[in-house]
Backbone as CSV, one residue per row, in Angstrom:
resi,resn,N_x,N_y,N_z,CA_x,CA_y,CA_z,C_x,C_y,C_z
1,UNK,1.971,7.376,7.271,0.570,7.785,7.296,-0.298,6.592,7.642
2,UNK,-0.967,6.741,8.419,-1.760,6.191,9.071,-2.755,6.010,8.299
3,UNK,-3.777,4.638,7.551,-4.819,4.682,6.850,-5.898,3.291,7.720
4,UNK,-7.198,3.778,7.692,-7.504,2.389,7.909,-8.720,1.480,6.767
5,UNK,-8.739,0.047,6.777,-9.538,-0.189,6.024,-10.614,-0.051,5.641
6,UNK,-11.123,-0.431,4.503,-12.469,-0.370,4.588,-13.118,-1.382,4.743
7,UNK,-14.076,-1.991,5.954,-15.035,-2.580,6.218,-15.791,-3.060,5.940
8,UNK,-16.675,-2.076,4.877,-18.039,-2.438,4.119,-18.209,-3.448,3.786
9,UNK,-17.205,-4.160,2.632,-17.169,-5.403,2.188,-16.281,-6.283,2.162
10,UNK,-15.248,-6.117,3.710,-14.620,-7.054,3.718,-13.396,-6.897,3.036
11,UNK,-12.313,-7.871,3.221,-10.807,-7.598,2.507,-11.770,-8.382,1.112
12,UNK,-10.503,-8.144,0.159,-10.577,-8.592,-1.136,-10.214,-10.202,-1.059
13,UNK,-10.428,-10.860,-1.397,-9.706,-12.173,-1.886,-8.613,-12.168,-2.806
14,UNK,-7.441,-13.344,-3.092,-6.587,-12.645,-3.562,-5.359,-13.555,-2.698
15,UNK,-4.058,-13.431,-3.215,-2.819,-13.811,-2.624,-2.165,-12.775,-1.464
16,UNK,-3.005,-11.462,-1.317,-2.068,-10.450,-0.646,-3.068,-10.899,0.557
17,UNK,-1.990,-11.064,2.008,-2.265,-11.151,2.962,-1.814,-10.335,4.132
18,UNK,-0.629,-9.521,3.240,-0.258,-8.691,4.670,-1.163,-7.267,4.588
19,UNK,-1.125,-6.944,5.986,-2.015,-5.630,6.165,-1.379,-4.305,5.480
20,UNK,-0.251,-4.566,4.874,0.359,-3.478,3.954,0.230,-3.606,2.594
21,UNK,0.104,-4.413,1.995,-0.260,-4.731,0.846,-1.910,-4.544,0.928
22,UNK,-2.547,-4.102,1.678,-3.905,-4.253,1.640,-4.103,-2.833,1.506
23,UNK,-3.267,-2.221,2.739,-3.268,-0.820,2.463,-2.815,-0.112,1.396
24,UNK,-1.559,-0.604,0.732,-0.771,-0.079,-0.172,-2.470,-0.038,-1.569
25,UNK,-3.156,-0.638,-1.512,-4.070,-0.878,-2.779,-5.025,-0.085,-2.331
26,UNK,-5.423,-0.388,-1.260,-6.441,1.052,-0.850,-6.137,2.499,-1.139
27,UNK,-4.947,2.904,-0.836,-4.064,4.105,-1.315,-3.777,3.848,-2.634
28,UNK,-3.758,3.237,-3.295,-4.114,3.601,-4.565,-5.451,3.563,-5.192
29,UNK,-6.429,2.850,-4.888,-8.210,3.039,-5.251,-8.549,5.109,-4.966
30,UNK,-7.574,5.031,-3.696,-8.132,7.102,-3.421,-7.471,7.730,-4.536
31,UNK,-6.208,7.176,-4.651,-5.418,8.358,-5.623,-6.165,8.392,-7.128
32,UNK,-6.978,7.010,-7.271,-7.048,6.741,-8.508,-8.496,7.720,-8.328
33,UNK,-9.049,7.742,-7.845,-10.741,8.716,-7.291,-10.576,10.078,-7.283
34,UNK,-9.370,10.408,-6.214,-9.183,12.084,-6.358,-8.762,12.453,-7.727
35,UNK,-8.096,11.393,-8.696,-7.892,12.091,-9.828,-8.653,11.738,-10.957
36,UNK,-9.608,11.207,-11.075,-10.779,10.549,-11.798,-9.659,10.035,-12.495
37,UNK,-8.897,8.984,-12.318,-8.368,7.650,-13.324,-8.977,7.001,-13.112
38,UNK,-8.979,5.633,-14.239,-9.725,4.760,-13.910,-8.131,3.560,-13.462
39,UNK,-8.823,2.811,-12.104,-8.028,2.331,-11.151,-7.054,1.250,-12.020
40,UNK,-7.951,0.408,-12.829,-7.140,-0.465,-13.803,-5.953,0.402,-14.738
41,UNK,-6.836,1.767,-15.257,-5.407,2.520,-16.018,-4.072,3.175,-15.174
42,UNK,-4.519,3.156,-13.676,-3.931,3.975,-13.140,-2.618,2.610,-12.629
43,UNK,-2.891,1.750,-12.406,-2.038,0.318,-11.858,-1.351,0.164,-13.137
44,UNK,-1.868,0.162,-14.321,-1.325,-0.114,-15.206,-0.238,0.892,-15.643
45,UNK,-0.621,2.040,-15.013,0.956,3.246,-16.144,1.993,2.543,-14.307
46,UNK,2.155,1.892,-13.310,2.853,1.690,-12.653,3.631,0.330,-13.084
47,UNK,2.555,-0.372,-13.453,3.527,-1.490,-14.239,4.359,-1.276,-15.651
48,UNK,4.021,-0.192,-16.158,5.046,0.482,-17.523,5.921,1.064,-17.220
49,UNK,5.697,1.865,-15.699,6.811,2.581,-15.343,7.779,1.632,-14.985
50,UNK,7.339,0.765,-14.371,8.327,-0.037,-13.788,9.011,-1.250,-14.806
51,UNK,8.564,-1.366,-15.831,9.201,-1.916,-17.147,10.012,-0.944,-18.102
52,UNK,9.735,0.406,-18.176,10.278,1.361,-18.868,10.827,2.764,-18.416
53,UNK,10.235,2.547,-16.839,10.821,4.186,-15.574,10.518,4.987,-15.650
54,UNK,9.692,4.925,-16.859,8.396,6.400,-17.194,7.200,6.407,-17.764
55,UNK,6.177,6.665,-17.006,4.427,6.537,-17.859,4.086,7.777,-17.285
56,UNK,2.569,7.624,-18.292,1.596,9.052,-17.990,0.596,8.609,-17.733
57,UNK,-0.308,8.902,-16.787,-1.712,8.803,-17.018,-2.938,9.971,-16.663
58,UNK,-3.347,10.189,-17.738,-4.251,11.617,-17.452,-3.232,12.979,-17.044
59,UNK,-3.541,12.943,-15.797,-2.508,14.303,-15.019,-1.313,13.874,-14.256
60,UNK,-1.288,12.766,-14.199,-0.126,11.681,-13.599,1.058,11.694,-14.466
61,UNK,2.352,11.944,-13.706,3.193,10.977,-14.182,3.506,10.279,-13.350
62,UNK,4.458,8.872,-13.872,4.451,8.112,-12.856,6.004,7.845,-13.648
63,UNK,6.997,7.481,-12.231,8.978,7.361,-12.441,8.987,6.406,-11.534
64,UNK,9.564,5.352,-12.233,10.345,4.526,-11.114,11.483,5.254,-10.850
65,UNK,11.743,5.492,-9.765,12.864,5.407,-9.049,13.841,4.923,-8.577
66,UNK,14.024,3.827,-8.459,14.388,2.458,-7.544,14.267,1.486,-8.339
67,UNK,14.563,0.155,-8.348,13.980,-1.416,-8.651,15.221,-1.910,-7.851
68,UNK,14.441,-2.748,-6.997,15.096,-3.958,-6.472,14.436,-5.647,-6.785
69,UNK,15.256,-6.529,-6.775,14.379,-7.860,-6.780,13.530,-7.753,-5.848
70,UNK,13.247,-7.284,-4.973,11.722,-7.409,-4.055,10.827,-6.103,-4.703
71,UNK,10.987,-5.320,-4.743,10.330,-3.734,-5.071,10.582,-2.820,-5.621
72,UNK,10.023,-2.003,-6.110,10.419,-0.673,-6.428,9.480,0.383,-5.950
73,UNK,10.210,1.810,-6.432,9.551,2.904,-5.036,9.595,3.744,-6.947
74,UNK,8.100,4.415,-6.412,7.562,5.347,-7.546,7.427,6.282,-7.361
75,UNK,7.734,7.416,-7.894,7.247,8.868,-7.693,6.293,9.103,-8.512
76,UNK,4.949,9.840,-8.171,4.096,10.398,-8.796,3.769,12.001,-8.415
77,UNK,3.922,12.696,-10.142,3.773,14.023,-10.259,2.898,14.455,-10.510
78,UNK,2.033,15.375,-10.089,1.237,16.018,-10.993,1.563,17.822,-11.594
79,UNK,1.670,17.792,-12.877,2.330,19.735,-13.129,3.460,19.775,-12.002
80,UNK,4.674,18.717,-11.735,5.733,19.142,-11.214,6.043,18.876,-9.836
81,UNK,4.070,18.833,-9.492,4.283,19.029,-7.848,4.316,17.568,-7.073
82,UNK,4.565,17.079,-6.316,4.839,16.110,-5.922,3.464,15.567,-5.293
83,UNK,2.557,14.341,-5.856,1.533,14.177,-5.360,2.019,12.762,-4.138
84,UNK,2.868,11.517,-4.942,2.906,10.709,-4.046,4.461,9.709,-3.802
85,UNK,5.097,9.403,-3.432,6.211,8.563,-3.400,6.218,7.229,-2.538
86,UNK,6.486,6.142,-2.801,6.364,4.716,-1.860,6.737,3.545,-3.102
87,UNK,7.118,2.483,-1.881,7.550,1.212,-2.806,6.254,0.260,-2.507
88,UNK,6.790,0.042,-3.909,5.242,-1.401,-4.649,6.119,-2.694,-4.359
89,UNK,5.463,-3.575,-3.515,6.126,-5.039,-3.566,6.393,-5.459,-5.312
90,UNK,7.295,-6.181,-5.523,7.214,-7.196,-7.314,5.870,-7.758,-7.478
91,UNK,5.447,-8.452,-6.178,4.393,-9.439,-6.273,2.964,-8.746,-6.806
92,UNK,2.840,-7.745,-5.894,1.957,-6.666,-6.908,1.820,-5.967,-8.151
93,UNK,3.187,-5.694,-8.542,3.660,-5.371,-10.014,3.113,-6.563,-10.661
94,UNK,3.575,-7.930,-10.729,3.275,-9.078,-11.215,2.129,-9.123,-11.288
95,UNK,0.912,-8.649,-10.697,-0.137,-9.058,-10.319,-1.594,-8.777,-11.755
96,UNK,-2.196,-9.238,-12.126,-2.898,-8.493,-13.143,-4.587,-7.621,-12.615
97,UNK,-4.385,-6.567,-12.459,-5.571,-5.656,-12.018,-5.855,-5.989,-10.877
98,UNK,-5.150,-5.772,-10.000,-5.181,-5.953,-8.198,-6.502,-5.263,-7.803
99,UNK,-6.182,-3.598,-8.286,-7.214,-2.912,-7.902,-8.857,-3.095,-8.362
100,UNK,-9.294,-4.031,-8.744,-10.711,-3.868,-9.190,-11.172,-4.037,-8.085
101,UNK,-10.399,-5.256,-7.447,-10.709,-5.963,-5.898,-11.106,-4.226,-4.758
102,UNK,-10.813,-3.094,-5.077,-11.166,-1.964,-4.544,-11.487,-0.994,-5.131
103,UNK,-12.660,-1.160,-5.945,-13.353,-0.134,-7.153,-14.479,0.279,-5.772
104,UNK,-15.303,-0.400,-4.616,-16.162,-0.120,-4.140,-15.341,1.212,-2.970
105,UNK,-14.531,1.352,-3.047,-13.297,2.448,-2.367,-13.605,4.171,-2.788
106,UNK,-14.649,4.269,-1.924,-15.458,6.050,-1.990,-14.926,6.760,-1.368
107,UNK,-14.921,7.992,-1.009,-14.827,8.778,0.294,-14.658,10.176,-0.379
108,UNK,-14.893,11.232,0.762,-15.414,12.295,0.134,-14.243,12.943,0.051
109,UNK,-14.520,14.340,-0.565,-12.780,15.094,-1.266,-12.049,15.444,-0.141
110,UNK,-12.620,15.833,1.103,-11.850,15.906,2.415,-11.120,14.599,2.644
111,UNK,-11.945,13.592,2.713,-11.259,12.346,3.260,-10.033,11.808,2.127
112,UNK,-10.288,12.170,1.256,-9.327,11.511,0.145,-8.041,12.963,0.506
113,UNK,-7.942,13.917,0.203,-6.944,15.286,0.280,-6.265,14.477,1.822
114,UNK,-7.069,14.256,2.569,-6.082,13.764,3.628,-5.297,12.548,4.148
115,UNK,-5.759,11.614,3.254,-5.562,10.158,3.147,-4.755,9.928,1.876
116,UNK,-4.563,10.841,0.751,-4.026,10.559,-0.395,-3.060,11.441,-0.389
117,UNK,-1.935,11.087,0.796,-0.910,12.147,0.745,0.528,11.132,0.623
118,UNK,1.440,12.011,0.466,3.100,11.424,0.923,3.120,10.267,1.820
119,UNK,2.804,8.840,1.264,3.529,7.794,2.811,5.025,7.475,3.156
120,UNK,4.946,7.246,4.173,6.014,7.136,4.826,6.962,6.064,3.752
121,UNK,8.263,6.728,4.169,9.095,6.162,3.519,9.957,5.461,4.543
122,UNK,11.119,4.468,4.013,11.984,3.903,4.691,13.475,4.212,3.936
123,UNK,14.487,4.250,5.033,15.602,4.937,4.721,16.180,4.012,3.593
124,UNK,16.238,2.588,3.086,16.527,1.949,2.093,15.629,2.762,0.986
125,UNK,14.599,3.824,1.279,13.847,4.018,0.091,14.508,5.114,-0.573
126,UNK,15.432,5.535,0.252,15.568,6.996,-0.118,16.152,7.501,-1.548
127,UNK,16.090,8.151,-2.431,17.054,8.738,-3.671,17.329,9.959,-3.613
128,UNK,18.625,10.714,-4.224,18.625,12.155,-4.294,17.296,12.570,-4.884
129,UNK,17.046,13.694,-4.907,15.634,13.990,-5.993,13.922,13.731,-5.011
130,UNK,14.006,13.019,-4.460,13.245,12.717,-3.653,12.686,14.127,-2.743
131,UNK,11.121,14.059,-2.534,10.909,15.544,-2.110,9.145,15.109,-1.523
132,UNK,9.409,16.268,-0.153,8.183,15.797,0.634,8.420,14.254,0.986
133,UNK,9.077,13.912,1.833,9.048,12.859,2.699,8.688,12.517,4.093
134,UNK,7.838,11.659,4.592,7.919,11.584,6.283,8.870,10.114,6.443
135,UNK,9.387,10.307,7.522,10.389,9.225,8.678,9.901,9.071,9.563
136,UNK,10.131,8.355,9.779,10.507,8.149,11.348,12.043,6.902,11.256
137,UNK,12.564,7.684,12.985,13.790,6.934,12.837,14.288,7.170,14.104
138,UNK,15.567,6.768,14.549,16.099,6.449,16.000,17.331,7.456,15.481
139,UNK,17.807,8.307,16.212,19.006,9.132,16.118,20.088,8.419,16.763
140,UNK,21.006,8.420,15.946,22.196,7.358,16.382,23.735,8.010,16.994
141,UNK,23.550,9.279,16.026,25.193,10.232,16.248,24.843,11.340,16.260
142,UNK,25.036,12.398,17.212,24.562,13.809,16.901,26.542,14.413,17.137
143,UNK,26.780,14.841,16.346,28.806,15.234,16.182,28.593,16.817,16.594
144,UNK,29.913,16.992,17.452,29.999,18.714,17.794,29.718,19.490,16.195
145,UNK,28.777,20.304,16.971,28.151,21.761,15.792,28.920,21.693,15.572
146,UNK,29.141,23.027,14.735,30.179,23.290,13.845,29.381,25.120,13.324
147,UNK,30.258,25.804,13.180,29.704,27.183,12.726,30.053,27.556,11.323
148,UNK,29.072,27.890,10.457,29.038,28.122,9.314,28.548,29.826,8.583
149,UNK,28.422,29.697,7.809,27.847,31.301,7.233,26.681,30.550,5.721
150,UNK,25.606,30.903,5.889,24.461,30.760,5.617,24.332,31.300,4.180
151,UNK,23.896,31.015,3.052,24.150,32.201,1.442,23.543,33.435,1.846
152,UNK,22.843,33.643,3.183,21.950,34.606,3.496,23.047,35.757,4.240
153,UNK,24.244,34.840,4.194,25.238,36.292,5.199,25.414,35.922,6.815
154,UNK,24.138,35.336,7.552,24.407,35.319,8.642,25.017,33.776,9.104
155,UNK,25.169,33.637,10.396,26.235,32.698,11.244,25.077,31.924,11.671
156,UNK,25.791,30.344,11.251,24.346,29.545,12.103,25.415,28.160,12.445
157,UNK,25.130,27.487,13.150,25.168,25.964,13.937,24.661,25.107,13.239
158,UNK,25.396,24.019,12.918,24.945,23.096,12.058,25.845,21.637,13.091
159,UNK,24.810,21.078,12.782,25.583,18.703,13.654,24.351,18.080,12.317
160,UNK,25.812,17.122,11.267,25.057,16.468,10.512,24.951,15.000,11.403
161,UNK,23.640,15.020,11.884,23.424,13.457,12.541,23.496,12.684,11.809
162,UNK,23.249,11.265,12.649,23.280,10.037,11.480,21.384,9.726,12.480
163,UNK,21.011,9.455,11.511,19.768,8.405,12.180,19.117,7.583,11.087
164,UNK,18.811,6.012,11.761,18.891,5.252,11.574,17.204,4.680,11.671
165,UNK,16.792,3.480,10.697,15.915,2.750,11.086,16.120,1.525,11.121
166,UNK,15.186,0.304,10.817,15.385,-1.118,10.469,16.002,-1.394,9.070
167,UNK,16.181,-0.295,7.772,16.675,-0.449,6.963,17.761,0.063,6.314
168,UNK,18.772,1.056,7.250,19.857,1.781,7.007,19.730,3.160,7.796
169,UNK,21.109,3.635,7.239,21.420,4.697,8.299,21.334,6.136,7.083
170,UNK,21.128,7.310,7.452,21.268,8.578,6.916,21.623,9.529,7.744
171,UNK,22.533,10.900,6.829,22.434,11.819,7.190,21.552,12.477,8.067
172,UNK,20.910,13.609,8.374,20.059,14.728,8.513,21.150,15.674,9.410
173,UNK,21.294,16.965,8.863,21.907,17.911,9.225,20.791,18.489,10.219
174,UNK,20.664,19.111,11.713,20.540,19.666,12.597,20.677,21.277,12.599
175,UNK,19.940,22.132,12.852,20.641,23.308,12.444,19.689,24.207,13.912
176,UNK,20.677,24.876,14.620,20.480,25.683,15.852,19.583,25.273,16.808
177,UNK,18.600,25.387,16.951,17.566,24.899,18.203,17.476,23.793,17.799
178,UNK,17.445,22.872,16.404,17.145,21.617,16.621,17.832,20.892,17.017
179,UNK,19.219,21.458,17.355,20.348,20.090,17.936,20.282,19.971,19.395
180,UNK,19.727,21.323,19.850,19.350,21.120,21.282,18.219,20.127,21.570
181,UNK,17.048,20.303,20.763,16.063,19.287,20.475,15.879,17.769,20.654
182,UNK,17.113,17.196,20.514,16.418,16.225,20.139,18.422,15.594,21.041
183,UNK,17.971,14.087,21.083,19.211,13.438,22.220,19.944,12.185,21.650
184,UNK,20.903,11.531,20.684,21.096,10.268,21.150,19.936,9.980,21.269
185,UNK,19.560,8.896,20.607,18.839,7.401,21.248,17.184,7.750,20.836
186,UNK,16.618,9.378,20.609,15.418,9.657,21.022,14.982,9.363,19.211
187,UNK,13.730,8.628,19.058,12.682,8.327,18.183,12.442,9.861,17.564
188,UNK,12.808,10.119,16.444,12.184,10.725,15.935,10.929,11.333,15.024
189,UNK,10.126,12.315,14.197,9.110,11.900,13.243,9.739,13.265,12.343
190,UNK,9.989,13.023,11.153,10.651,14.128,10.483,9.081,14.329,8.794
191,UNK,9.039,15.166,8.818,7.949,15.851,8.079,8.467,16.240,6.797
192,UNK,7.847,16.388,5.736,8.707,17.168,4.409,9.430,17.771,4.478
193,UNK,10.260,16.993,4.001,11.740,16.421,3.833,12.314,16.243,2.439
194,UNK,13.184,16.640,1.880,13.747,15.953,0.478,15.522,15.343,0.950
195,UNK,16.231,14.578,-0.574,17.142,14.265,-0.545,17.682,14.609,-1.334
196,UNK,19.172,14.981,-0.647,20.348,15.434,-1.624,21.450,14.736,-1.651
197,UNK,22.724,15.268,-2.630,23.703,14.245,-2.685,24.407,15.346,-1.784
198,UNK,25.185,14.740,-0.902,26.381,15.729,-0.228,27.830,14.558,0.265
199,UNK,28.507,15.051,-0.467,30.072,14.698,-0.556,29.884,13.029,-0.898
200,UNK,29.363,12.973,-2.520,29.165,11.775,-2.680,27.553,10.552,-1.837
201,UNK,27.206,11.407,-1.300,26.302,10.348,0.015,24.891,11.080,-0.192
202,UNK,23.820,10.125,-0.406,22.289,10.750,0.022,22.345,11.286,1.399
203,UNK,21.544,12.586,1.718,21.543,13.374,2.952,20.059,13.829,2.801
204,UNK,19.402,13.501,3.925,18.143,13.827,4.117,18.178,15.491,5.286
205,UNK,16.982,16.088,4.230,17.278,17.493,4.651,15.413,18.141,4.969
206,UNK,15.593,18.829,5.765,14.440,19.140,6.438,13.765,20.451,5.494
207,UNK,13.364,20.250,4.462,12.338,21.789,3.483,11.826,22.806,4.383
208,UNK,11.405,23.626,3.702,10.990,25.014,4.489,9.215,24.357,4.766
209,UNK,9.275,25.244,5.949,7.476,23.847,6.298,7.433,22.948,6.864
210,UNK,9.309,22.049,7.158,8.795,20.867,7.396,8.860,20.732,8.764
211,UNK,8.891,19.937,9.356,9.281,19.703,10.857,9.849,18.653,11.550
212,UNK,10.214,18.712,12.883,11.443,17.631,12.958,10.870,17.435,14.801
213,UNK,10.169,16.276,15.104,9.385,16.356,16.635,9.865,14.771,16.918
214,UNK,10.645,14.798,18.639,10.784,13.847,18.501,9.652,13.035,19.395
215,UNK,9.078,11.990,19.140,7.946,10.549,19.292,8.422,10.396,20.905
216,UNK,7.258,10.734,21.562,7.354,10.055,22.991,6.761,8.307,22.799
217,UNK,7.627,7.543,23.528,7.237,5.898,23.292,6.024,6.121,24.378
C-alpha cells in the first residue's frame, strides 16, 4: 500500500531515517485516529505484545506473530476481523513514544478507511493463520495442472506455483483460468490472501474476493 507523507510539518526528528520507518509511524498515527486510541497507548500495547505476544487496547487486539532479532510482524484484530498485519523494525520497538512525533497526523474517515488498511507483506513475513494479505512477487515454477474434485463435487485444474520475492520463496496454488493467466518470470500483485499449512509447508492461498493480476513493468 502505497501511503504518502505528511508535509505540513515536516519529518519528525528522531533516529529513523528511512522512508519506511517514517511511513510505518504514519500508519500507525491513522490507525491510532480511526480508532480513537490514544497513539502513545496504542505503540505501547505493541511493545507488550511483543514482550508477552498478546495485548489489548480499547477495540484492538494486538499478537505478535513472528520475532526475529531485527523485527517482528503483528496482527491486529478488531471483534475477530482482521484490521491490520506488518513487521515493526526492533529499533522502533526499543524506541520510547515514537508516535507523539505524529499526533499532528489528521485526515478525514474516507482518507483514513483507505489508508488504514492491510500493508503489504513480504514472503519472510508470512505465518499459517495469516489472513487478508497483499504481495507482490516474481513467479518462478508454474508445474503441469493436475485434476482434482472440489468438496463442491465438481472437477477443477489446479498448478501449485512457487513465487518468489527478495525474501523467500512460496507456494500459491493456481486454479483454472488463473494458470493460463499468468507465465514464468511475470511480476505478480496478489490481493487478500491468507496462509495455510499444506504437507508440512506455509502455502499462500488466494480468499474468496481476492485477486491475482499480473504488474506490467
Amino acid at each position: 500500500m502505497r501511503m504518502k507523507l505528511s508535509r505540513g510539518r515536516g519529518r519528525p526528528r528522531g533516529r529513523y531515517r528511512s522512508v519506511a520507518d517514517f511511513r510505518l509511524l504514519e500508519y500507525l498515527a491513522l490507525i491510532s485516529t480511526k480508532y480513537a486510541i490514544d497513539p502513545s497507548n496504542l505503540f505501547n500495547g505493541f511493545v507488550e505484545a511483543w514482550g508477552h505476544q498478546k495485548s489489548r487496547c480499547k477495540s484492538l487486539s494486538i499478537e505478535c506473530r513472528k520475532k526475529t532479532p531485527d523485527y517482528a510482524v503483528f496482527l491486529v484484530t478488531n471483534s475477530f476481523k482482521v484490521v491490520a498485519q506488518f513487521p515493526m523494525p526492533k529499533h522502533i520497538l526499543e524506541e520510547i513514544n515514537p508516535l507523539k512525533e505524529f499526533a499532528h497526523v489528521r485526515a478525514s474517515k474516507t482518507t483514513i478507511l483507505k489508508r488504514a488498511e492491510v500493508r503489504h507483506l513480504q514472503i519472510r513475513d508470512l505465518e499459517p493463520g495469516m489472513k487478508q494479505i497483499n504481495l507482490k512477487a516474481k513467479v518462478l515454477e508454474i508445474p503441469k495442472p493436475r485434476s482434482v474434485v472440489t468438496r463442491f463435487g465438481e472437477y477443477a485444474k489446479v498448478a501449485n506455483a512457487s513465487i518468489k520475492d527478495e525474501t523467500g520463496i512460496i507456494q500459491l496454488p493456481l486454479w483454472n483460468k488463473q494458470i493460463d493467466a499468468v507465465t514464468v518470470g511475470d511480476l505478480i500483485q496478489v490481493e487478500n490472501a491468507h496462509v495455510v499449512t499444506f504437507r508440512g509447508e506455509p502455502q499462500l492461498r488466494i480468499s474468496r474476493g481476492g485477486q491475482l493480476n499480473v504488474v506490467k513493468a
